[in-house]
N, C-alpha and C positions, 0 to 999 in steps of 0.2 A: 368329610364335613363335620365340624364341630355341631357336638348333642348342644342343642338348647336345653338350660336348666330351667323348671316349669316355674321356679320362683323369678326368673329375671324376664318372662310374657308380663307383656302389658295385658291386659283384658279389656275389651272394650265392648260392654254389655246392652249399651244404648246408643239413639239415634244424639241425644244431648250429647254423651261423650264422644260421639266420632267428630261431631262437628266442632269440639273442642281440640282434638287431637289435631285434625288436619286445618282448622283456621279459617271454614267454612262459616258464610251469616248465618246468623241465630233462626234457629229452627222456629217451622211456622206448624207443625207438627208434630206429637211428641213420638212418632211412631216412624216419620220419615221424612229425608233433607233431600232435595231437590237443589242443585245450583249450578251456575256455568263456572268452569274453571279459572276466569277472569277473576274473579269473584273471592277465591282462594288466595289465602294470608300467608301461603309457605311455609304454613308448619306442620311438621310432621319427628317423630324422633326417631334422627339419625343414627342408625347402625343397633336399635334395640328393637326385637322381635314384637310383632302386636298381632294378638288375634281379636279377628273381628267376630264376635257372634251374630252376624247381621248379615243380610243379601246386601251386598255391594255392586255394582256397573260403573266403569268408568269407561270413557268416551273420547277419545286426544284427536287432536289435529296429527297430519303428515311429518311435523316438525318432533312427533314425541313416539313415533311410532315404529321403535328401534327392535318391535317383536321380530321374530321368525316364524317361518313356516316349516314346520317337522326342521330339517338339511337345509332347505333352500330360501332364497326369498320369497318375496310376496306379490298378490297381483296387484293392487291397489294400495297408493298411498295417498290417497284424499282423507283417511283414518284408521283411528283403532278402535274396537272395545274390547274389553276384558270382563267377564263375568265370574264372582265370585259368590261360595256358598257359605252358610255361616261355621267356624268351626277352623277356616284358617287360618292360618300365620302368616306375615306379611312384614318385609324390611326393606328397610330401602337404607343405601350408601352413600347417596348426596343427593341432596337437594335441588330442586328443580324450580325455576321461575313462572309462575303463573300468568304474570302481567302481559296481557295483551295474548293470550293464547284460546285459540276457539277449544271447544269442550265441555263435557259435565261432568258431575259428580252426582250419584243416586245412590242411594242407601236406604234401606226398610228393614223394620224390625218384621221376624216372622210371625210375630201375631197380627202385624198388617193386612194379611194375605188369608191367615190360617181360615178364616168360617168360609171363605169363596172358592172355587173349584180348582183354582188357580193356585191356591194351599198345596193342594195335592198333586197337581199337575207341575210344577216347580222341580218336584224333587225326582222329577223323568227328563228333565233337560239338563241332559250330558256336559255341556258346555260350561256349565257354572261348575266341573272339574277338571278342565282344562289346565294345561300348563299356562301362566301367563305370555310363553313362547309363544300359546298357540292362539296365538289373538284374533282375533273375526276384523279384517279388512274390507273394509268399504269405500265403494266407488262414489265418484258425485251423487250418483242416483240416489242408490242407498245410504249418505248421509243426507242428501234433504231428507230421506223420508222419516228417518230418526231424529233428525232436528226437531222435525211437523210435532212428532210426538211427544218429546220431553216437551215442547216448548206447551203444546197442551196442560201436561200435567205440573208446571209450572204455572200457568195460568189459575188452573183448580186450585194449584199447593199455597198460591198465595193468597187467595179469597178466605173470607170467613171461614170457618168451618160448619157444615150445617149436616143436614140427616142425610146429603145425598154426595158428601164428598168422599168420602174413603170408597165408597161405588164407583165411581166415575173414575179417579185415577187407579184401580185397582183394573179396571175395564182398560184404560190405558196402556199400565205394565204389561196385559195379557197382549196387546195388541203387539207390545214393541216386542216382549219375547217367541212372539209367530212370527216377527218380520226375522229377530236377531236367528231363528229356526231357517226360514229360507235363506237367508244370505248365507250361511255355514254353509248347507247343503248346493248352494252355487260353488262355494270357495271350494269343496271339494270335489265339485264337478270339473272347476277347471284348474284343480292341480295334476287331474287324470294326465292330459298333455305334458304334464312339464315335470312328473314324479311316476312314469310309467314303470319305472322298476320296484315300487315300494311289495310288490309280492316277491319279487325274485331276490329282495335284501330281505325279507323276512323268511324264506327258502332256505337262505346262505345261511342265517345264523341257527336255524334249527337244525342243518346238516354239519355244520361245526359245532355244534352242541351234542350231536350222535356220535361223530368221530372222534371227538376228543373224550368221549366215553366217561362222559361227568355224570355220575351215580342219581344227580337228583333229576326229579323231571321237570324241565321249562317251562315260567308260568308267564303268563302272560304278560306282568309288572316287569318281570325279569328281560322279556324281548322286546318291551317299550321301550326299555332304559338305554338299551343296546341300540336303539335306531335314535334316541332323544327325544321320547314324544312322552305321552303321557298315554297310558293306558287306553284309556277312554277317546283319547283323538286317534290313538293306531286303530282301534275296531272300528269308528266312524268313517274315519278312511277307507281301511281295506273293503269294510262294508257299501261305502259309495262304489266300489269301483270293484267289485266282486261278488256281493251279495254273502258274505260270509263275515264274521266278527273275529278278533284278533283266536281267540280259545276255538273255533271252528275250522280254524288256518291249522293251529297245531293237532288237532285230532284226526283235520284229514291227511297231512305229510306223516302223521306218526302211522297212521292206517296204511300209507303208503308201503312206508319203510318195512312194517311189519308182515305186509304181502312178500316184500321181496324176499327177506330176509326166512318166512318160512318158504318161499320155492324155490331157492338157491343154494343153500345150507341145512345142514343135517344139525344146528343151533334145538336145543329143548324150547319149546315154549314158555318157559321161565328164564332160560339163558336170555333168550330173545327181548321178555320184559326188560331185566333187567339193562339189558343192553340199551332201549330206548326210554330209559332212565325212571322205568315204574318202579317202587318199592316194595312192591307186594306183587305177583303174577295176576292173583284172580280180579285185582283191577284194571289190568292189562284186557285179560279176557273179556271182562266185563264192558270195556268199552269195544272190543274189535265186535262182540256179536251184539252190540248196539247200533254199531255203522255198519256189518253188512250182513246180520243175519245171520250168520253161522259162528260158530266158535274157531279160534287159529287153527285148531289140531283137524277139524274138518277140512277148513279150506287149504291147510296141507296134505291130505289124502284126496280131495280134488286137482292136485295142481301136481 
């Protein structure tokens, strides 16, 4: 992949400039734009990098909803959304028709948010790091209920502004990012059915990672990349459907391997680090007598 040079990022530091950028109407708030994607003028700049410093959500009809899910398709194409955090980059390579297409656009500067609880609680929901692969599919149901809600905060967005608006739709946003929380946690309940091996493809590449005797140890970015997810959607996964996080997958198969490997083999306890690819032994150690209590060299003279 071609480096982006940081002098050829667009920057777009406000809620004015986004809505200048993407051809959204004139903001009724300086802090955040609210609009249906009918609404959208088609402009955006083709094939040059823009970072947004802003919370972003976009929201498309079944017609634009060309995500993936991890490998596989998806259940639901009644829609999509996409949550974004401020900080990144963003391209697009043609251009897309607006007219006559259901959907939103929402955008809020983080000092929107920042004095409410909702400040804080933001930067714990995993999903605004998602790959845009990894989009939240929703069914009829759960786009009325999304609809109900922008369509709310649309209602406030356009009213005066008085002492009890930025309350009210900030009460909003909270609500919609509790719904956009259980629908993820649906979606990966029912990919359980239809992605039952995603432990046993995460098994394969750590054990081809041992055998092919690669010096460094496997991090967790490295075996997303390798399955095509994103980090943070691999442990949300494997976590739905395991109760373990992608880094607690590989500490327990490395704990595994390193069982065997001391009761099978006359291998040093350093040979052995090394082998499953520690750089130093006494972090090796460090982590076996964290998971089971005794140090290798012990539970090699037990075994």
């Amino acid at each position: 992949m071609m480096k982006i040079q940081k002098e050829k990022i667009i920057e777009i530091n406000t809620v004015e400039e986004y809505v200048a950028l993407f051809g959204c109407p004139p903001i009724c708030h300086p802090l955040l734009s609210v609009c249906r994607l009918s609404d959208v003028k088609d402009y955006s700049p083709i094939g040059k990098p823009v970072r947004l410093n802003l919370y972003t959500i976009t929201i498309k009809d079944k017609t634009t909803c060309n995500a993936s899910y991890g490998w596989r398709s998806y259940d639901f194409t009644r829609g999509c959304m996409n949550f974004f955090a401020p900080g990144q980059v963003h391209s697009w390579e043609e251009k897309t028709v607006n007219t006559g297409r259901w959907g939103w656009m929402l955008a809020f500067h983080p000092d929107f948010i920042r004095k409410y609880p909702l400040g804080a609680k933001i930067g714990r929901l995993k999903f605004f790091s998602y790959d845009v692969r990894e989009a939240l599919h929703i069914s009829d149901m759960e786009r009325n209920v999304v609809e109900n809600i922008l369509e709310n905060i649309e209602n406030e967005y356009r009213q005066n502004i008085d002492a009890h608006t930025q309350d009210i739709i900030v009460s909003q946003l909270d609500v919609l990012l509790n719904y956009s929380e259980r629908f993820y946690t649906r979606q990966f309940q029912t990919r359980s059915s239809v992605e039952p091996d995603i432990v046993t493809r995460v098994h394969l590449l750590l054990q081809k990672h041992i055998d092919e005797h690669r010096k460094e140890f496997i991090s967790v970015n490295a075996l997303a990349s390798e399955l095509n997810m994103s980090p943070h959607y691999l442990s949300d996964l494997l976590r739905s459907q395991t109760g373990m996080n992608t880094q607690q997958h590989i500490h327990a198969f490395l704990i595994e391997q390193a069982k065997s490997l001391l009761a099978t083999t006359q291998l040093s306890v350093s040979e052995i680090a090394y082998r499953l690819g520690f750089e130093y032994p006494q972090h090796f150690n460090r982590l076996f007598k964290s998971k089971t209590g005794i140090t290798p060299l012990e539970y090699r003279n037990m075994n």
